[in-house]
C-alpha positions in Angstrom: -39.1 92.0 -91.0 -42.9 91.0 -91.3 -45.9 93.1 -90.8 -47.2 93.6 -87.2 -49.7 90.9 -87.5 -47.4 88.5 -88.8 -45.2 89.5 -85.9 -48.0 88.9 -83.1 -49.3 85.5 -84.9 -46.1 84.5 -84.9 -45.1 85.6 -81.9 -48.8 83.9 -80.1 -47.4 80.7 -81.9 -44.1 80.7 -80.1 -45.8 81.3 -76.3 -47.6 78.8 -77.5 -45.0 76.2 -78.1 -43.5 77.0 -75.3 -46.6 76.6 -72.8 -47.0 73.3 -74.7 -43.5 72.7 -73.2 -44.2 73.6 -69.5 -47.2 71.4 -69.5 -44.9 68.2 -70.6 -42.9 69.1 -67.8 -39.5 68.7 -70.0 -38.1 72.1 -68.8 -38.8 71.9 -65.5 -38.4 68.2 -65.1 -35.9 68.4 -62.2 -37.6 71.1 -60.0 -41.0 68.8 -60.7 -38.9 65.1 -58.8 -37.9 67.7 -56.1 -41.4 68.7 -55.4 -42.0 65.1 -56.0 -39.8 64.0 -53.4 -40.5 66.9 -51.0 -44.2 64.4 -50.0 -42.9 61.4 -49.7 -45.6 58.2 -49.2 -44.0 56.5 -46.1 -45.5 53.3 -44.9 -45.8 52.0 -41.2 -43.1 50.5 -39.5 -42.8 47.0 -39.6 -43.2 45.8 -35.7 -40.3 42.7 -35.4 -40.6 41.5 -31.8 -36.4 39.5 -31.7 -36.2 36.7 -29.2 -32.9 35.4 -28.3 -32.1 32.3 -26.8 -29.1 30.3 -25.4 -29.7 27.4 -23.6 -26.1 26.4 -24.1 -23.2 27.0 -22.0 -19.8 27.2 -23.8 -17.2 25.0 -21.7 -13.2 24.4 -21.7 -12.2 22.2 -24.0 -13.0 18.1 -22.6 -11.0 15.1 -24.1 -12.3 11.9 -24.6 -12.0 10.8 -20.5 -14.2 13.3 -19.1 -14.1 14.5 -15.5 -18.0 14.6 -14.1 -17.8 15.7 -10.1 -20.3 14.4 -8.2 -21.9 16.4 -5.3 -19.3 15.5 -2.5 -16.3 15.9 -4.6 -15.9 19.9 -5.1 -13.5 21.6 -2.4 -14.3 24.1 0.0 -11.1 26.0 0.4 -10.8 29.4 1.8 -10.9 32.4 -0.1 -7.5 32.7 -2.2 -7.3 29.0 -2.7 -9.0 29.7 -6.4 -6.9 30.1 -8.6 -4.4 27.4 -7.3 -7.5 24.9 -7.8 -6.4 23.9 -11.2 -2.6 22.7 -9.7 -4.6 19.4 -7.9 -5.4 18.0 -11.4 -1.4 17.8 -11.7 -0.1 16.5 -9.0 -0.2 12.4 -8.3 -3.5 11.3 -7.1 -1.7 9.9 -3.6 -1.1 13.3 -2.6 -4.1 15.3 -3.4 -4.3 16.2 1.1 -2.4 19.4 0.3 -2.7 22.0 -2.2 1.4 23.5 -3.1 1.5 26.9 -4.1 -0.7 28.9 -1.3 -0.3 32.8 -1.4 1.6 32.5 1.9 4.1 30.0 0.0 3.3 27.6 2.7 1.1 23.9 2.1 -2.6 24.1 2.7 -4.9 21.8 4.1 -7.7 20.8 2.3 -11.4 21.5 4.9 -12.2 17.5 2.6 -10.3 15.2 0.8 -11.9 14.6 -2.3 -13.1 11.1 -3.9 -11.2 9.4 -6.6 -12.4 11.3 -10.3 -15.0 9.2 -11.7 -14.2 8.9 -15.1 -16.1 7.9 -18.4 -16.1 6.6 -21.7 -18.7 5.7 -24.8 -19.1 2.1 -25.4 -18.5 0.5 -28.5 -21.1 -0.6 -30.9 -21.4 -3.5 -33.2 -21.0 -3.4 -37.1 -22.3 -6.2 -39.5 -22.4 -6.4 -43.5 -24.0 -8.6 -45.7 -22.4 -8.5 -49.3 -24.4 -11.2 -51.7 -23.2 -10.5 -54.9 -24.5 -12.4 -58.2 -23.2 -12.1 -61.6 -24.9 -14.1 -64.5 -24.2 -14.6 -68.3 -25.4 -16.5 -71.0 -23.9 -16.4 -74.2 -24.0 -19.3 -76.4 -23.7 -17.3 -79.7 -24.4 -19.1 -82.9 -23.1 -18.3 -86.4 -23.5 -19.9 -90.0 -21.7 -18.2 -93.0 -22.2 -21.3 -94.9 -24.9 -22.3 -97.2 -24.8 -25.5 -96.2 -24.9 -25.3 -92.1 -22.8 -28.0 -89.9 -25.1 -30.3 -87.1 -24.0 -29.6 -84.2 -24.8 -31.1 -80.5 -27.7 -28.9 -78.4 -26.0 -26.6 -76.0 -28.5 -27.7 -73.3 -26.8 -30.9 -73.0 -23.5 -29.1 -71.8 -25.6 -27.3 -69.5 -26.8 -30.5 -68.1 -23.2 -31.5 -67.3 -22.0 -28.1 -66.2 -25.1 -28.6 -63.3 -23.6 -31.9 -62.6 -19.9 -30.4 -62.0 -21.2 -27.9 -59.8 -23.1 -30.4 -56.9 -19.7 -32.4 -57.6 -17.5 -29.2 -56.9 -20.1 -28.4 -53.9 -19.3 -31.5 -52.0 -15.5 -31.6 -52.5 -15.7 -28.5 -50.1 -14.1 -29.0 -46.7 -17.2 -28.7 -44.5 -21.1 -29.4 -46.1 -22.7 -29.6 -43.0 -25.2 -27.0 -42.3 -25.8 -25.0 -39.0 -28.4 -22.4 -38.0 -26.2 -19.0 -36.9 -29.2 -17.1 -34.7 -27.6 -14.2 -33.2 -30.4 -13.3 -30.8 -28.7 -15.8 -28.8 -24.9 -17.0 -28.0 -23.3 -18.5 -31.2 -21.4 -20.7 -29.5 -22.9 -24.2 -30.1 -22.9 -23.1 -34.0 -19.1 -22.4 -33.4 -18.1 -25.6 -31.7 -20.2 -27.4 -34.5 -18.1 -25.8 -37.1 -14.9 -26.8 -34.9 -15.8 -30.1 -34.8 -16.4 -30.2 -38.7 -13.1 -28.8 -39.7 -11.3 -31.0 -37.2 -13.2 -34.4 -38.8 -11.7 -33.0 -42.3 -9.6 -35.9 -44.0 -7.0 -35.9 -46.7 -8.3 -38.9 -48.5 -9.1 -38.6 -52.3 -12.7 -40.2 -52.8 -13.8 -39.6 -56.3 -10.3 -39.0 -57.8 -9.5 -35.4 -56.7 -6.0 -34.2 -55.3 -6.4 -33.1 -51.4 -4.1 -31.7 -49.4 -5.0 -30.7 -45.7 -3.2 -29.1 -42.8 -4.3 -28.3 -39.2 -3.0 -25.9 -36.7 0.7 -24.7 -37.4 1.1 -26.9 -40.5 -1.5 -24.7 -41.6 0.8 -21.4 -41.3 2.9 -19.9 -43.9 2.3 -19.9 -47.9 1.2 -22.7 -49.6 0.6 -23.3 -53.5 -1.1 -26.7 -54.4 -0.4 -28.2 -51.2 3.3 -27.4 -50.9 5.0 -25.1 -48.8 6.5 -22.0 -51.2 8.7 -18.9 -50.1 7.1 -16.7 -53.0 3.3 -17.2 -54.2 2.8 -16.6 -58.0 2.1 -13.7 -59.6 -1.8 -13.7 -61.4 0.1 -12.0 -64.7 2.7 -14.7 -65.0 0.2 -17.6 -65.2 -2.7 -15.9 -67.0 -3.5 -18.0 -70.5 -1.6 -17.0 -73.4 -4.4 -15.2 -75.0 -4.0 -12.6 -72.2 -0.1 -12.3 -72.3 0.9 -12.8 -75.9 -2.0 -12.1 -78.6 -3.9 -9.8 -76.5 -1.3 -8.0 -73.5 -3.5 -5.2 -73.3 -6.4 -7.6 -71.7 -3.7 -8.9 -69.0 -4.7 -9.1 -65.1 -1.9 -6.4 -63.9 -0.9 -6.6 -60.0 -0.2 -4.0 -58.7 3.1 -3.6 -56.8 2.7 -4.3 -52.4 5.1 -3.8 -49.9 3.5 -6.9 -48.1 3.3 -9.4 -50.5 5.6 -11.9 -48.3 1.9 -12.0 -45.9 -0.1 -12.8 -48.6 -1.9 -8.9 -48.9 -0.7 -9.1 -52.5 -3.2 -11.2 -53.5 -6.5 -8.4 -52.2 -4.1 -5.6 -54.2 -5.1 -6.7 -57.6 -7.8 -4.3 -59.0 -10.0 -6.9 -60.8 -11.0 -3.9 -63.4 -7.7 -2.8 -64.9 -6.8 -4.1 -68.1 -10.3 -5.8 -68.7 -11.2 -3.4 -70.9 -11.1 -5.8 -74.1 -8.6 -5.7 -76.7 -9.4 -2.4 -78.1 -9.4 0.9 -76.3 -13.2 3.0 -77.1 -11.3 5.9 -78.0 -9.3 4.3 -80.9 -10.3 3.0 -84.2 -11.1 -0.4 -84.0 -8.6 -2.3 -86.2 -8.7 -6.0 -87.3 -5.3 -7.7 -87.4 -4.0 -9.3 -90.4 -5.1 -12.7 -91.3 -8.8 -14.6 -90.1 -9.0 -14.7 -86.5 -12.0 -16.4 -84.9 -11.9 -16.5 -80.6 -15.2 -18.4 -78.9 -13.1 -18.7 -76.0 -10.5 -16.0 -73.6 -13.3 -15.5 -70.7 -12.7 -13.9 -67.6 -14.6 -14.3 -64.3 -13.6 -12.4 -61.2 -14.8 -12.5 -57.6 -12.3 -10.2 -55.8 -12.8 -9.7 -51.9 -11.2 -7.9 -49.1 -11.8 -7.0 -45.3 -9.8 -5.5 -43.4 -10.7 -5.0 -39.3 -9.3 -3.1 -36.4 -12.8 -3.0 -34.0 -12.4 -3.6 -30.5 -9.0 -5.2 -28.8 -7.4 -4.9 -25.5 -3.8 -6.2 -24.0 -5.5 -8.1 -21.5 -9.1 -10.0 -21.7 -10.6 -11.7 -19.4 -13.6 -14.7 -20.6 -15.8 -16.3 -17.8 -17.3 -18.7 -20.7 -15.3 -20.0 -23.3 -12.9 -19.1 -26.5 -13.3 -20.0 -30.1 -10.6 -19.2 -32.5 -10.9 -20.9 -35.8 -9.4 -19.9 -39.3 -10.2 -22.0 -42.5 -9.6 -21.8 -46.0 -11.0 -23.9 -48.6 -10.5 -23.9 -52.1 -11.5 -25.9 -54.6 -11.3 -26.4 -58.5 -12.8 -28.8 -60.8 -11.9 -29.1 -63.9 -13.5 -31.2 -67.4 -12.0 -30.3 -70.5 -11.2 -31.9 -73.8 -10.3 -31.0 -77.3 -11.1 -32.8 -80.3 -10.1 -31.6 -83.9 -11.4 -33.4 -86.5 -12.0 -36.4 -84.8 -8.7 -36.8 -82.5 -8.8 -36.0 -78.9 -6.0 -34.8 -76.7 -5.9 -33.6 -73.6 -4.6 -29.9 -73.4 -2.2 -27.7 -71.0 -4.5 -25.9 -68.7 -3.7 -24.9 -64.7 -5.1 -24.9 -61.9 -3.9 -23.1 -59.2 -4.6 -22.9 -55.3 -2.5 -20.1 -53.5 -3.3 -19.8 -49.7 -1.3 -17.6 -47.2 -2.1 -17.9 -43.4 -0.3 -16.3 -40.8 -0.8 -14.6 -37.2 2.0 -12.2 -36.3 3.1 -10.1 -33.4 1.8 -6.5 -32.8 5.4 -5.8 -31.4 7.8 -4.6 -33.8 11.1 -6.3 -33.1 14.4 -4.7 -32.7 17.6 -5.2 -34.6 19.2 -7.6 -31.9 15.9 -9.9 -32.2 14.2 -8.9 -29.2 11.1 -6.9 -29.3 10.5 -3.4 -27.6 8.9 -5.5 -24.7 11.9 -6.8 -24.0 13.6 -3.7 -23.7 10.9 -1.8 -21.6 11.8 -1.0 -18.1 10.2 -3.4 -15.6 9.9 -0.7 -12.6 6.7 1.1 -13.7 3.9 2.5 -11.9 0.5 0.8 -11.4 -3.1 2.8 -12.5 -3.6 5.4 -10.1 -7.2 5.9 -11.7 -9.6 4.5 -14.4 -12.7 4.6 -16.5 -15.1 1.9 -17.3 -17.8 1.8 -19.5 -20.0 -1.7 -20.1 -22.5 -3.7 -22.2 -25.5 -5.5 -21.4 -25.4 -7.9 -24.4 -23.5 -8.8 -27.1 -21.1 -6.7 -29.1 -20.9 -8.1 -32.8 -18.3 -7.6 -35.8 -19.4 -10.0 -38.5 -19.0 -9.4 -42.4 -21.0 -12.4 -44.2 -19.6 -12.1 -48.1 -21.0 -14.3 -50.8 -20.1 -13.8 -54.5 -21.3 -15.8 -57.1 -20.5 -16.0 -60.5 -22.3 -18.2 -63.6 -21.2 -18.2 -67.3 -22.0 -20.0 -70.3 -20.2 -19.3 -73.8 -21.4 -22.4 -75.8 -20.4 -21.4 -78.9 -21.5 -22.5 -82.7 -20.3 -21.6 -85.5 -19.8 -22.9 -88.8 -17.3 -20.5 -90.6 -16.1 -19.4 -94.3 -13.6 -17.0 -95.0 -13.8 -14.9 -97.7 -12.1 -11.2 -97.5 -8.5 -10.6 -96.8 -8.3 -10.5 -92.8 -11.5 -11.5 -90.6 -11.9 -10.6 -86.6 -14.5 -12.9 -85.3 -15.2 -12.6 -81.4 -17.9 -14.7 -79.8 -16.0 -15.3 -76.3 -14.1 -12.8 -74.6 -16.7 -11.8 -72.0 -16.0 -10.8 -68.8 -17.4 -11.1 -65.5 -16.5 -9.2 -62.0 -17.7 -9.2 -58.7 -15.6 -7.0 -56.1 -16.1 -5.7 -52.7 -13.6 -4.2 -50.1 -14.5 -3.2 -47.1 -12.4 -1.7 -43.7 -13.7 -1.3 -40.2 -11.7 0.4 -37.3 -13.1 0.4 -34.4 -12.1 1.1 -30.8 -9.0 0.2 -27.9 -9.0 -0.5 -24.4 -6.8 -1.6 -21.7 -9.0 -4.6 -20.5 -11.8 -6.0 -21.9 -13.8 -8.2 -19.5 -16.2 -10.6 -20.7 -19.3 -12.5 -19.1 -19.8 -14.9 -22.1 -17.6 -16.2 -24.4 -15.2 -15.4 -26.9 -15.9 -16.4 -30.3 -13.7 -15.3 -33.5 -14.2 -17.4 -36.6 -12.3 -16.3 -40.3 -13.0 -18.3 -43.1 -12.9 -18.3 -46.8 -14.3 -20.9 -49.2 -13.6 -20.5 -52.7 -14.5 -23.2 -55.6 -14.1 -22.8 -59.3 -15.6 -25.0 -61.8 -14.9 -25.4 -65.7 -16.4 -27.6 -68.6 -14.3 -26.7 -71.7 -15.2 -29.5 -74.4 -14.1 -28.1 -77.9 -15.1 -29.5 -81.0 -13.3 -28.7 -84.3 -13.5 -29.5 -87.9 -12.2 -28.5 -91.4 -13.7 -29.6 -94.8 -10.2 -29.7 -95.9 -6.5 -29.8 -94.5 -5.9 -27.6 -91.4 -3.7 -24.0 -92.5 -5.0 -23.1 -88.7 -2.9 -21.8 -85.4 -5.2 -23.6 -82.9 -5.4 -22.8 -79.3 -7.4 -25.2 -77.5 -7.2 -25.9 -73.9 -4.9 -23.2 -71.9 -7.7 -22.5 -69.2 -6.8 -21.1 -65.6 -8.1 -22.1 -62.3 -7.3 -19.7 -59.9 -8.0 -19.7 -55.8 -6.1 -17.1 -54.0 -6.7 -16.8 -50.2 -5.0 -14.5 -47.2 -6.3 -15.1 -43.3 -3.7 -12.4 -41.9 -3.9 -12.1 -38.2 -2.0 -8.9 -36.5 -1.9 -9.3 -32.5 -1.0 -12.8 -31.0 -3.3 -14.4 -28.2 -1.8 -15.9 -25.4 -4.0 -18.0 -23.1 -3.9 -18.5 -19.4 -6.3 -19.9 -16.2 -8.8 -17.0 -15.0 -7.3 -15.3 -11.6 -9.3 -14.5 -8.7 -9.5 -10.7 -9.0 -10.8 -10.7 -12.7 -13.7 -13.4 -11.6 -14.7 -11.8 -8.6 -14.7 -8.6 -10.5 -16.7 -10.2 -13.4 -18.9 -11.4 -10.9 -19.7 -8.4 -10.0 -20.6 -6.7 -12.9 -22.6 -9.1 -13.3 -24.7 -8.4 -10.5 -25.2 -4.9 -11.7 -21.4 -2.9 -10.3 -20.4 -0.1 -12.7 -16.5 0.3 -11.9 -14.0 -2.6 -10.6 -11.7 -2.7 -7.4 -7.8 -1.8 -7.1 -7.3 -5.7 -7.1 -8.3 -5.8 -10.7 -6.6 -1.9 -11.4 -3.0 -2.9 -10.0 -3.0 -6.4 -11.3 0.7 -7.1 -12.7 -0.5 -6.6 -16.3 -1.5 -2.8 -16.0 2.3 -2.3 -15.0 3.2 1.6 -16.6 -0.6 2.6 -17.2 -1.9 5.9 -15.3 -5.4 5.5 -16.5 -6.9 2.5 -16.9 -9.6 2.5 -19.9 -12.1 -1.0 -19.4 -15.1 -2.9 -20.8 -17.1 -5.0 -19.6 -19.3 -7.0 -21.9 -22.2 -9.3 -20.2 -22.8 -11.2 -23.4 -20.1 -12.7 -25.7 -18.0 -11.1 -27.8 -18.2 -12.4 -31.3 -16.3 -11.6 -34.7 -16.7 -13.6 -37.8 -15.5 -12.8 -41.3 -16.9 -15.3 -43.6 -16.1 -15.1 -47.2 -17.8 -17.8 -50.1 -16.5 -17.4 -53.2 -17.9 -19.6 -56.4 -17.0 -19.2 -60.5 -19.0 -21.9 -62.8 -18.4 -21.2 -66.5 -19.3 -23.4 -69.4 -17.0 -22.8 -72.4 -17.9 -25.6 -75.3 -17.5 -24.9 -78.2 -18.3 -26.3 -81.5 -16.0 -24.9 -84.8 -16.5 -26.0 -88.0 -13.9 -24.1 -90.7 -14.8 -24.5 -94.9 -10.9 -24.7 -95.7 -11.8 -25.5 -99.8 -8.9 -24.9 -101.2 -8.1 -21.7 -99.0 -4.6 -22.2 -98.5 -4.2 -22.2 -102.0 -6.3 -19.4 -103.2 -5.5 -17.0 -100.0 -2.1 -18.4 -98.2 -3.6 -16.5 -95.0 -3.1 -17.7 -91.7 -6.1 -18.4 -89.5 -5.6 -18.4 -85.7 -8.6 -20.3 -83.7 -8.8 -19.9 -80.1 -11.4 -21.4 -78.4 -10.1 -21.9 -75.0 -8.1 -19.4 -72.6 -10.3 -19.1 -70.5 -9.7 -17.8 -66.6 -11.6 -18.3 -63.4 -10.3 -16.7 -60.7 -11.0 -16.1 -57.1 -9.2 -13.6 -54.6 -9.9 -13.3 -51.0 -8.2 -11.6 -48.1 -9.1 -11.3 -44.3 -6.9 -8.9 -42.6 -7.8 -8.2 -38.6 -5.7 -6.0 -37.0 -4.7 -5.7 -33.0 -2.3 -5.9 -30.2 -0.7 -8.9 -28.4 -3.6 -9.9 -25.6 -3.3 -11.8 -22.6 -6.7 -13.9 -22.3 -7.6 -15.2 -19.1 -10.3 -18.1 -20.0 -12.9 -19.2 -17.0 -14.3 -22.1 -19.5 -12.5 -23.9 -22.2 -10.1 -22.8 -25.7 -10.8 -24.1 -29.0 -8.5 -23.3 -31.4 -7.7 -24.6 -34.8 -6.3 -23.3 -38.1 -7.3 -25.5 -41.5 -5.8 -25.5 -44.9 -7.7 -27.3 -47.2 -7.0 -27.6 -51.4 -8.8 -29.7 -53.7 -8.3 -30.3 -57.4 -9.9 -32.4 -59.6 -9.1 -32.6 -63.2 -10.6 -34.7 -66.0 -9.9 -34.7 -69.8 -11.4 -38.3 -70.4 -15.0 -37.8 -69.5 -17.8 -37.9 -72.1 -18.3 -34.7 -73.6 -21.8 -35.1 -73.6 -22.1 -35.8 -69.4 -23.4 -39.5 -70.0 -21.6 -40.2 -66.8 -21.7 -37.2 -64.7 -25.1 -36.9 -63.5 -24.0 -40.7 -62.1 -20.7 -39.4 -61.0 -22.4 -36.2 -59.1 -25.1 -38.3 -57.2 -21.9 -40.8 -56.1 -19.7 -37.8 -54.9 -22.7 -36.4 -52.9 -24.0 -39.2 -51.2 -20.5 -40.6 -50.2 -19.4 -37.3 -48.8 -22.8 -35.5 -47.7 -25.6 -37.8 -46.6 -26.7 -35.3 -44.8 -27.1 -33.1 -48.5 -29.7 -35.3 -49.8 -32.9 -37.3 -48.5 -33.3 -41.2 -48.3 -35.3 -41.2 -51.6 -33.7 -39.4 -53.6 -34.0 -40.4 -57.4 -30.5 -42.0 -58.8 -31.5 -41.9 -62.2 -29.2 -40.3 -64.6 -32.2 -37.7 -66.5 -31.4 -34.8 -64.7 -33.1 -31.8 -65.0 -32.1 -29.1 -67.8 -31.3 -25.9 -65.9 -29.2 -23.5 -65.6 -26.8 -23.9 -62.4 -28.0 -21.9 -59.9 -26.1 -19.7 -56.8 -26.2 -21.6 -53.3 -27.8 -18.7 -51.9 -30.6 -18.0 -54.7 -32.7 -18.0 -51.6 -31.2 -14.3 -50.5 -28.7 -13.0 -48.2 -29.7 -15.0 -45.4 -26.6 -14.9 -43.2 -29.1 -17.1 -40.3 -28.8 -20.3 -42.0 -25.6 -20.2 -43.9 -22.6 -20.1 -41.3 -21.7 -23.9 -42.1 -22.9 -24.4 -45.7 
């Protein structure tokens, strides 16, 4: 115990403590947030003034053929008659006077019959694509490992030839006339122009080349070189050796098609597999055994496909007139020669034109032969109603494709070997252009038209080579040479589903397109219940005032310039080494692949004018392996070819002589996608 002022002192130091305590609010904490919460500090209500709005009335479902009533058509039917309303839209248009069902079980009579149901539909629109695609590579690498570097000829002066090859390989085309296409009027005179021109095309060999032309049905089937083949060639199978033996991992693979008899085999290849060089990124790049040196194995690619299902009917009616034309061009021109140490020889190269042109029914036949037309029931009912929609104007589907491809791989190189195994690449470039498109469009039962009918699909595809190779050795030659082995390759596919028949224009459809014409909306039970309409309940029909055009037009061009100049310092290095060296400066590929594939149904065209029709097949080859290496005489030879088969190319003073101009070869259309000035080029 302490004393009793110790007690109190300690005792004041204790209240003291605990007052300390109070005021820091630690004992009392909870009963301090209750008195807290007992005031709170509330804040004005927010004021939100909500306005709703729903201009929108939610309907019954509508197909495509809408019903719109006009003012005279709604029925005024007693009381009761309601809900038995919806029974007239099901029972056959002839019998809409009475109404079955009624309370009373008997047949009502309507206080007014209604009009027919004026029925609707969206017109079609036009689509149009411009592809200009330009791929350009130059590549002339040069190498010297010696100390004492080989002469070697100026690559410019290949360059100079390759320029030369390409006017020559311009006017071996099938058509080099030129024609404005202005579509802010009718195209036909620029169609007619182009019918003429593939009609005047002529088999004769002017300047040396291989032709082989064939109009209308001669023109139908699959063709390779100019003969008529059962199976077209597979692009793996005839790919240079480099591709398939040394290097398989590099080959063009096709992929498998279940239509490959039409020709669609050719649009499956996907330019871009395989062409990822002979080593795969993710491995470790590995050099095989021995010295290999390639300034050659080049690839160029122009890949194109279009597919179109727009706007077809089973019966069309033209006042004006019809143009159906399909052309396919190809063309390849080849100059190569190989010289190894002073001796020339010509070498195994190919060049290849594969075309596949067809038009086949949209009926798929039966096992006996017939089709299902054959087999349909001949008693059927006419329209009983129908919708029309029109156009004032044209409707349009054209896709304009150009694809242009330019290489040079002039290679020089003056070479020594000196480790154990040696990879030297200075070729094996590659080069792809690629575009597919597919449009599907719109069907109708009859399509009338107040101009003309104009359908035009062509492809034009041209491939041009200069392979001169130059080799030499100091001494002996321990080398595996490939020289030579280059592809040409021009695959082409104008598939046509839907087969046109053409007939005089009737009465009823010109008095109907007469009409329209001057302004009617709808047409008349003598065009509804025409024979052709036979099994149709509601007739769907366009009327177009302008012409209805389609055009697909495809140009496809490769020009690659593969000289090569090789010189190997062989001292001795059989002895000291007893290595192989493989050499491969050619394998080289140029290949082209276009398909047009329109889709439709069987038509019956009724033609107020005139039909022009035709179908061309036209292959060209022209190979050389005597020509100068240098192009003394090509600038000559490319002046001749052009003013004996295009006067119309060139002026009346144009300069003969043979210094032409040093420059690289350039695109047809380095001017821009103009597709207004290019429809016959």
């Amino acid at each position: 115990m302490f004393d009793k002022v110790t007690e109190i002192v300690a005792h004041m130091i204790g209240v003291f403590h605990i007052a300390i305590e109070e005021a820091r609010m630690r004992d009392v904490y909870a009963q301090f947030q209750a008195a807290k919460l007992e005031d709170p500090a509330v804040e004005d209500l927010l004021n939100i003034s909500v306005k709703i709005s729903a201009p929108y009335t939610l309907t019954d479902f509508s197909p495509s053929i809408e019903y719109t009533p006009s003012a005279a058509d709604y029925f005024f039917a007693p009381d009761g008659y309601g809900l038995y309303l919806a029974d007239l839209f099901y029972q056959p248009l002839g019998q809409l006077g009475l109404i079955e069902g009624s309370p009373d079980g008997q047949a009502a009579p309507l206080p007014f019959f209604p009009a027919r149901p004026h029925l609707t539909l969206e017109p079609p629109g036009s689509v149009a694509t411009i592809t200009a695609q330009v791929a350009w590579m130059e590549d002339d690498d040069e190498l010297y490992l010696n100390e004492e570097q080989a002469e070697f000829v100026d690559p410019s002066t290949y360059l100079t030839s390759l320029h030369s090859l390409a006017l020559i390989s311009k006017a071996l085309g099938a058509t080099t006339s030129e024609a404005p296409l202005d579509f802010s009027e009718s195209t036909l005179s620029a169609a007619l122009e182009f019918y003429e021109a593939i009609s005047a095309v002529e088999d004769a060999s002017r300047i040396g080349e291989t032709v082989t032309v064939s109009f209308g049905a001669d023109a139908q089937g699959s063709f390779v070189n100019g003969e008529t083949v059962e199976e077209t060639p597979v692009l793996d199978d005839v790919m240079p050796a480099y591709f398939q033996a040394e290097n398989p991992d590099v080959t063009l693979e096709e992929e498998e098609s279940d239509t490959e008899e039409d020709g669609d085999a050719l649009a499956d290849t996907d330019p871009f597999q395989g062409l990822d060089g002979s080593s795969s990124d993710a491995d470790t790049f590995e050099i095989d055994d021995g010295h290999n040196v390639v300034t050659g194995a080049n690839v160029m690619v122009n890949d194109a496909s279009v597919m179109v299902g727009w706007l077809d009917a089973p019966v069309i009616s033209v006042m004006g007139d019809v143009v159906e034309l399909n052309s396919i061009s190809q063309v390849n021109v080849l100059f190569e020669q190989v010289s190894f140490n002073g001796d020339t020889a010509a070498s195994a190269s190919a060049t290849i034109n594969v075309a596949v042109m067809s038009n086949v029914s949209s009926m798929p036949a039966v096992e006996d032969g017939s089709t299902v037309e054959d087999t349909t029931p001949q008693d059927l009912g006419l329209p009983s109603n129908w919708a029309v929609t029109r156009i004032d104007g044209d409707i349009l589907t054209v896709n304009w494709v150009s694809q242009f491809s330019f290489m040079t791989d002039n290679d020089r190189a003056d070479v020594q070997f000196t480790g154990t195994n040696t990879q030297i690449v200075m070729g094996d470039n590659t080069i792809a252009n690629v575009v597919d498109l597919a449009e599907i469009g719109y069907g109708y039962d009859l399509i009338m038209i107040g101009g003309n009918l104009i359908t035009i699909n062509q492809i034009s595809q041209t491939n041009v080579m200069m392979d001169y190779d130059t080799v030499t050795s100091s001494n002996g030659v321990p080398v595996g040479y490939s020289g030579g082995d280059n592809l040409l390759f021009n695959g082409a596919s104008i598939t046509n589903t839907g087969l046109d028949t053409y007939g005089e224009m009737t009465d009823n459809f010109a008095k109907a397109s007469d009409a329209f014409a001057q302004g009617a909306n709808s047409i008349t039970t003598d065009v509804a219940h025409d024979g052709a309409f036979a099994g149709d309940d509601v007739l769907t029909v366009l009327y177009i005032s302008g012409d209805l055009t389609t055009i697909n037009w495809m140009e496809q061009t490769n020009v690659m310039g593969d000289s090569d100049q090789v010189h190997l310092a062989l001292e001795n290095f059989a002895e000291e080494t007893g290595a192989e060296i493989n050499l491969t400066t050619g394998s080289n590929a140029a290949i082209n692949l276009a398909s047009i594939d329109t889709y439709g149904i069987d038509s019956e065209v009724r033609v107020g004018g005139d039909v022009y029709s035709e179908a061309l097949l036209y292959q060209a080859d022209l190979i050389d392996t005597d020509a100068d290496p240098l192009g003394v005489a090509l600038p000559a030879l490319a002046n001749e070819a052009v003013a004996f088969l295009a006067d119309n190319m060139i002026g009346p003073e144009i300069d003969t002589t043979n210094d032409t101009e040093i420059i690289a070869t350039p695109p047809e259309n380095s001017a821009g996608p103009d597709l207004m000035q290019t429809m016959l080029a």
